[in-house]
C-alpha positions in Angstrom: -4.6 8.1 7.9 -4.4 6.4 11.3 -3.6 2.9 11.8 -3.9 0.3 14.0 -1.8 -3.3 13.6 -3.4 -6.3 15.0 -0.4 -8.5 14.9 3.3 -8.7 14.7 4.1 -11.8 13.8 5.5 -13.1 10.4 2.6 -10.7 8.6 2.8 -8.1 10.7 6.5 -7.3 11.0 8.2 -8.3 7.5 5.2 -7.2 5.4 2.2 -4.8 6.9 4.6 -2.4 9.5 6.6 -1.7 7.1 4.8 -1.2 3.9 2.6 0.8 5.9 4.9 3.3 7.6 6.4 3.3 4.2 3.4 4.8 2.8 3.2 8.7 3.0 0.0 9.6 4.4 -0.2 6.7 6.8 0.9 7.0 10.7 1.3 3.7 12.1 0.0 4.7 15.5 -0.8 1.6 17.2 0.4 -2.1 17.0 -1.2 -5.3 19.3 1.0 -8.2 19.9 0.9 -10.0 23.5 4.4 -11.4 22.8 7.1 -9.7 24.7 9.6 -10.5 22.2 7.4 -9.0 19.4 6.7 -6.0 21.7 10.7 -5.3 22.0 10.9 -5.3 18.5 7.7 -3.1 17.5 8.9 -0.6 20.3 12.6 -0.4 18.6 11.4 -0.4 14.7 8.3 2.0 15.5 8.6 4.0 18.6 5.9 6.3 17.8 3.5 3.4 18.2 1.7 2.7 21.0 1.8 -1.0 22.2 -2.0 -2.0 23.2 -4.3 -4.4 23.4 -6.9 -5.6 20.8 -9.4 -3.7 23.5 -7.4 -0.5 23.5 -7.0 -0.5 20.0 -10.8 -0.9 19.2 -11.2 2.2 21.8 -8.5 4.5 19.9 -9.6 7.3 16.8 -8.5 5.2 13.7 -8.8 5.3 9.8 -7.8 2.1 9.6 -7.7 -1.1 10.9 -5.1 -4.4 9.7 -6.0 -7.8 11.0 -2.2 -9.9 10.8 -3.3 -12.6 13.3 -3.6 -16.0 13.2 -6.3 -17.2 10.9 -8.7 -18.2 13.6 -9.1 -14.6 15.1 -9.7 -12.9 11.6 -13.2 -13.4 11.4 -13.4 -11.8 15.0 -10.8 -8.8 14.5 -12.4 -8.0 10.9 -16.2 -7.8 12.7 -15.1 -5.7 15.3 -13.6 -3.0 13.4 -16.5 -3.2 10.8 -18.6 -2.1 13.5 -16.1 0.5 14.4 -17.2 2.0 10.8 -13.4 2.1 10.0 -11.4 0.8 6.7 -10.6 -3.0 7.1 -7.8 -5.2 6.0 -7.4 -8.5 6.6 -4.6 -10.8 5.5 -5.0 -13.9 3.8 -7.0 -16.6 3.9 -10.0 -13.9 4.3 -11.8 -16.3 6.7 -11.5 -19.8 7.6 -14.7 -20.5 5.4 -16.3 -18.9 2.5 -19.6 -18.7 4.5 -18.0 -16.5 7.2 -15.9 -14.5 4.7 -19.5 -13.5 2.6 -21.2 -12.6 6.2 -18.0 -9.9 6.5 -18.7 -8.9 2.8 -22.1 -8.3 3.7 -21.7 -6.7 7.0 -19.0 -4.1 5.7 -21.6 -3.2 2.6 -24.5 -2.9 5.2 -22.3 -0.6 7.3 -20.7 1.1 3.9 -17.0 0.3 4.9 -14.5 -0.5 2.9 -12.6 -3.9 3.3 -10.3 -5.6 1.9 -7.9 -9.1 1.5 -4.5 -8.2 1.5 -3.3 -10.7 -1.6 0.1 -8.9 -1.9 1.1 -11.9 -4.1 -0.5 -10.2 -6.8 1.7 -7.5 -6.9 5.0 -10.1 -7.1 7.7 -9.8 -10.0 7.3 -12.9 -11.6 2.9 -12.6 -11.5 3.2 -9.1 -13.1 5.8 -10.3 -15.7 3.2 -13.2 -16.8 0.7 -11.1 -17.3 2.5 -8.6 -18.9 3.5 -12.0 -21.7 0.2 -13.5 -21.8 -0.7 -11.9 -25.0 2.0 -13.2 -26.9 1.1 -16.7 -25.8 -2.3 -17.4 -27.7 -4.6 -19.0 -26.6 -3.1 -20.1 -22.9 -3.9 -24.1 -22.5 -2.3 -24.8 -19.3 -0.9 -22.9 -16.2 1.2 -24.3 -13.8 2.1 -22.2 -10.4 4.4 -23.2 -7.5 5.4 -22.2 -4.7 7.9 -25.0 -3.2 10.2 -24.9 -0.3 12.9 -26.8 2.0 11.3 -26.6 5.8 11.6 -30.4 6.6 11.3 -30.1 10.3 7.6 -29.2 12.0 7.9 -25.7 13.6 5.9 -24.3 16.7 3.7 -22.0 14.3 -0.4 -22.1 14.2 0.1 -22.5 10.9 1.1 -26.4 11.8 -1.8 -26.8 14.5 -4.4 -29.3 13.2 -7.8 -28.1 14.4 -10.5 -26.7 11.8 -10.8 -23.2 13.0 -7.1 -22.4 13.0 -7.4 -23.1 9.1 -3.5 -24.2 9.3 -1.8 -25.8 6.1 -0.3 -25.4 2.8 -3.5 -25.0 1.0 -4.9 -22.2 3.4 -1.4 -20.7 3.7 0.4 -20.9 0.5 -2.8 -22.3 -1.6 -4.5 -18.6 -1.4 -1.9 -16.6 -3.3 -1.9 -19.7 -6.0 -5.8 -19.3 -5.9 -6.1 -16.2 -5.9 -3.6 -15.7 -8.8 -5.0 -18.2 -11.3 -8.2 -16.6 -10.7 -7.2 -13.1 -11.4 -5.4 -14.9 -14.7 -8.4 -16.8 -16.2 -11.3 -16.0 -14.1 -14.1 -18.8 -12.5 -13.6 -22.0 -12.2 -15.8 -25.0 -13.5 -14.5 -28.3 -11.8 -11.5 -28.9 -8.8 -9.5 -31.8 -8.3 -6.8 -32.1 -5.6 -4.3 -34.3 -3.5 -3.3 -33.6 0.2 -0.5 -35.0 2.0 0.8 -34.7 5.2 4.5 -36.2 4.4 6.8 -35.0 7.1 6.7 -36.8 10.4 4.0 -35.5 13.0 2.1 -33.3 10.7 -0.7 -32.0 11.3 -1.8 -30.2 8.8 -1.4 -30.6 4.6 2.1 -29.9 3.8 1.8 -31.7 0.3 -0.4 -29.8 -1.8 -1.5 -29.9 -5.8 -4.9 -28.8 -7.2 -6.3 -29.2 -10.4 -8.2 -26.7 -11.9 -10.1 -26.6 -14.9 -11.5 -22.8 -15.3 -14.9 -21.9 -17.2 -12.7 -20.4 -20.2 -11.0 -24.0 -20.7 -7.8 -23.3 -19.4 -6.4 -26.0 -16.9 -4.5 -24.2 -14.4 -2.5 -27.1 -12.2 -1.0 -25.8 -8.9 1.2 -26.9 -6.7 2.7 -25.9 -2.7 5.1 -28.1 -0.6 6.9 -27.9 2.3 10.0 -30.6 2.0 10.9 -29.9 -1.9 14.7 -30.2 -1.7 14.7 -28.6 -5.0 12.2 -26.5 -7.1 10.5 -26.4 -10.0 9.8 -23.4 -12.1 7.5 -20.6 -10.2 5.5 -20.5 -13.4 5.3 -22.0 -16.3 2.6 -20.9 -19.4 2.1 -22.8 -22.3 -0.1 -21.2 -25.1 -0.7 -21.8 -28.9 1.7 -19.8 -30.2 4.5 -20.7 -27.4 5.2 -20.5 -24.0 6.6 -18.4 -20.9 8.3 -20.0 -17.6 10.5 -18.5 -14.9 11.9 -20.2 -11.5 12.5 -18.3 -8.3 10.8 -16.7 -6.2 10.0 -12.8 -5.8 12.2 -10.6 -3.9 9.9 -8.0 -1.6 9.8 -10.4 1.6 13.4 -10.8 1.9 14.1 -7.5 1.4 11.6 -5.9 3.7 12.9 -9.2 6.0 16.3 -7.5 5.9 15.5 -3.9 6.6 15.2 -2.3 3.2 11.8 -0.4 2.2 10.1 0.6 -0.8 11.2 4.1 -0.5 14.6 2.9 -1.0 16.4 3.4 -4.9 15.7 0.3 -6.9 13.0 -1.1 -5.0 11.3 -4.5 -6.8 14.2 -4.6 -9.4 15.3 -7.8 -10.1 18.3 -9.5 -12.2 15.6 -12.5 -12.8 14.9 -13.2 -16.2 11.8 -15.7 -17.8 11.8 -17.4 -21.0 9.7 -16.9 -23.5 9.3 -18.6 -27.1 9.6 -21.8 -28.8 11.3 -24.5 -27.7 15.2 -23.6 -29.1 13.5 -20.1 -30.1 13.3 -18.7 -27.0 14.3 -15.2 -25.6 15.0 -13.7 -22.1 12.5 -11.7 -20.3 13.4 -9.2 -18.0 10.7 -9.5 -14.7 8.7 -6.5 -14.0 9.1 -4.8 -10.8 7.5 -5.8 -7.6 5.2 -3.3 -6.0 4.0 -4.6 -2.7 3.7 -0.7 -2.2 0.9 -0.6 -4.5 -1.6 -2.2 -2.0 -1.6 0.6 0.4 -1.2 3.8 -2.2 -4.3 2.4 -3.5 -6.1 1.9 0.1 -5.2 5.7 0.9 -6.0 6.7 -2.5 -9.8 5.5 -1.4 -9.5 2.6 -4.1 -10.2 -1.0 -2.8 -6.9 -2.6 -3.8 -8.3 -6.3 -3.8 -12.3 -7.4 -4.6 -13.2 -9.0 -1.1 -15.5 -10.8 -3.3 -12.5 -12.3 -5.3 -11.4 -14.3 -1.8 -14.4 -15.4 -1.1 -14.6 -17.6 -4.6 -10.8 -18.2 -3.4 -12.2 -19.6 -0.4 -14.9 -21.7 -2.5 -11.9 -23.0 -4.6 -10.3 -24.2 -1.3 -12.9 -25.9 0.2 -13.6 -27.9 -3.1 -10.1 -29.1 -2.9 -10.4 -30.2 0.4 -13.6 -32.3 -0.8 -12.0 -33.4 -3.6 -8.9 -34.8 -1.4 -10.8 -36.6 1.2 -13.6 -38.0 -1.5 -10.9 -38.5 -4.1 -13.4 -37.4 -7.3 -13.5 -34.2 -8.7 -15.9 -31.6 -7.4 -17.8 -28.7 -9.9 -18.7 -25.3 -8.8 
């Protein structure tokens, strides 16, 4: 399977060139980035690749086409290699809006191409240990999801640039993985409420994020992202009828890839973390499951659509409504 890499950036180079050449059957044979810097480092990591354009790479013979850019361009990138009649991935957010992400939807089943979202979070430790424990929870009442870090300076990143169509922010950023998860957990949602704050100095862009939802089955499922949290809470925490489940910490697979390793190495995903799980004093230690961020593209070449492109687009939905439920402060149904 041939493939072509629009971007080397964060997505690009920790998680998409490496989980891809990492993937027998796949031959990473082309990667775009305009970035000298970046080019340096794609040369040394994958000197089979060629370095092209985003021109050059829509003129090449590919199987496959991953769009790792900045948000505002995947709408583009994604159309483009539609049209080429090639397999699609794009990375997450899907689109800057839910209406743009449903006109790719339609376009690829028009053309029959398969596309996808790359939601990698969904194949995290911690995610695949919950749902692994849901069963022994009951009926689940209330979910609460985080994903909180120490960055108290601004960086020069898109991701901090305020206009619309670069669909910068927490909630785009780190918001679609909690989206998408709580979805995946307890399906549609009925009503969102959510509060946006920019907090550190000169920003942009929400860095102060927590969303409320209340999902069709009943459960609430509260979420929360932030950018200058000097210390964390847990990464989940489950409560149920018959008890509950929380772990902190956060999945290993970035910093690993980050560092060099690959999920071809022994012991790949394997983690000392442990959840808790039980009754107040009654409580026992749960070993996490082990990540599989490899899983996305064994499934892709396997001809399987790893992630529902349909799934981001309610994510999307979700997203907006919390953006109207922030600025109107009420909460918005679905």
């Amino acid at each position: 399977m041939r493939v072509g890499l629009l971007g080397h950036g964060i997505a690009g180079r920790v998680f998409h060139a490496p989980l891809i050449a990492s993937t027998e059957g796949m031959d990473l044979v082309a990667i775009v980035t305009a970035n000298p810097e970046r080019q340096a480092q794609a040369r040394a990591a994958y000197p089979e690749a060629a370095i092209v354009t985003a021109d050059e790479l829509f003129e090449m013979d590919l199987d496959l086409v991953v769009v790792a850019t900045p948000n505002r361009t995947h709408v583009e990138y994604a159309r483009r290699a539609i049209d080429k009649g090639v397999v699609v991935v794009v990375d997450k957010p899907f689109a800057p809006t839910s209406a743009e992400a449903e006109e790719l939807v339609a376009a690829a089943k028009a053309k029959g191409v398969l596309l996808t979202v790359f939601q990698n979070r969904r194949w995290d430790s911690d995610f695949l240990t919950v749902r692994e424990v849901l069963g022994e929870l009951g009926d689940v009442r209330r979910f609460e999801s985080r994903f909180e870090r120490w960055i108290p300076e601004i960086w020069d990143n898109w991701r901090e640039f305020g206009a619309p169509e670069e669909a910068g922010g927490l909630l785009y950023d780190l918001g679609a993985h909690l989206v998408d998860q709580a979805l995946q957990l307890f399906g549609p949602v009925r009503t969102v409420y959510a509060e946006l704050d920019r907090r550190r100095p000169g920003a942009q862009v929400d860095d102060d994020v927590f969303v409320a939802l209340t999902h069709e089955n009943g459960v609430r499922s509260h979420l929360w992202a932030n950018a200058h949290a000097a210390n964390h809470g847990p990464r989940f925490r489950v409560l149920g009828s018959k008890g509950a489940f929380e772990i902190s910490g956060l999945d290993e697979q970035e910093d690993a890839l980050a560092a060099g390793r690959r999920p071809t190495g022994s012991g790949w995903g394997h983690e000392d973390r442990t959840g808790r799980l039980g009754v107040l004093g009654g409580t026992t230690e749960v070993a996490v499951e082990p990540g599989a961020y490899q899983n996305f593209y064994a499934e892709l070449l396997a001809g399987r659509v790893p992630v529902d492109p349909a799934g981001a687009v309610q994510a999307l939905r979700v997203i907006e409504a919390a953006f109207t439920s922030a600025r109107q402060n009420r909460v918005v149904e679905l």
